[in-house]
C-alpha positions, -999 to +999 in steps of 0.1 A: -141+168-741-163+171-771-199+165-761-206+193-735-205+216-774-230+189-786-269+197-779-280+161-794-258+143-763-281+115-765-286+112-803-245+113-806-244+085-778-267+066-801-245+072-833-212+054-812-236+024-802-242+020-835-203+023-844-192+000-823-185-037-828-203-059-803-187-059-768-170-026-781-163-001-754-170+037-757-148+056-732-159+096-730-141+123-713-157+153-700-157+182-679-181+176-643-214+199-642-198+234-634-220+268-634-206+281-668-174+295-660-158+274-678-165+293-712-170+320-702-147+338-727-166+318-754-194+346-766-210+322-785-210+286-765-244+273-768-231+241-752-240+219-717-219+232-686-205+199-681-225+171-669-237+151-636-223+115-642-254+099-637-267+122-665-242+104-689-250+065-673-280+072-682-279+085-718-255+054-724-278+029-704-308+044-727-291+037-755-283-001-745-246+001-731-240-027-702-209-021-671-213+016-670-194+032-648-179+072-644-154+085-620-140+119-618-104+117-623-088+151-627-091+186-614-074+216-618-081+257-627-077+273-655-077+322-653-096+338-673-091+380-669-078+376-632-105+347-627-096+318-609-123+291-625-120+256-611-131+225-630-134+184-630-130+162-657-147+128-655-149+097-675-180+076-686-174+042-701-198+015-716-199-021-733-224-027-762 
């Protein structure tokens, strides 16, 4: 839940290939492309509203990860001033 407040998504998706031992496995969490309610009481987030999942296959098959996959797995809602804002999380997952 930490690259949607990234800009460089692809250059930080770069930096865990590089990380990783060979056959490592990144596993990323993060929030399904929503319209920008979801920080909305965040004046200053200059962040992505989530992402599409094949938006993150990509950046991690661009990068040289193998067995991608991504699946949302969780939903819920979370008020903000009387505002009922639903969201998805999803996960991404690649092998170097």
């Amino acid at each position: 839940m930490t690259l949607h407040h990234i800009k460089a998504t692809k250059d930080i998706v770069k930096k865990f290939y590089n990380l990783l031992n060979e056959n490592g496995i990144l596993c990323v969490m993060e929030l399904d492309k929503e319209d920008g309610k979801f920080h909305m009481n965040e004046i200053d987030f200059d962040g992505h509203n989530g992402f599409e999942h094949n938006e993150m296959e990509e950046a991690f098959e661009n990068t040289g990860f193998k067995n991608i996959r991504s699946e949302t797995f969780y939903q819920d809602k979370k008020i903000y001033k009387d505002i009922i804002i639903p969201y998805s999380m999803f996960y991404a997952v690649g092998k170097k």
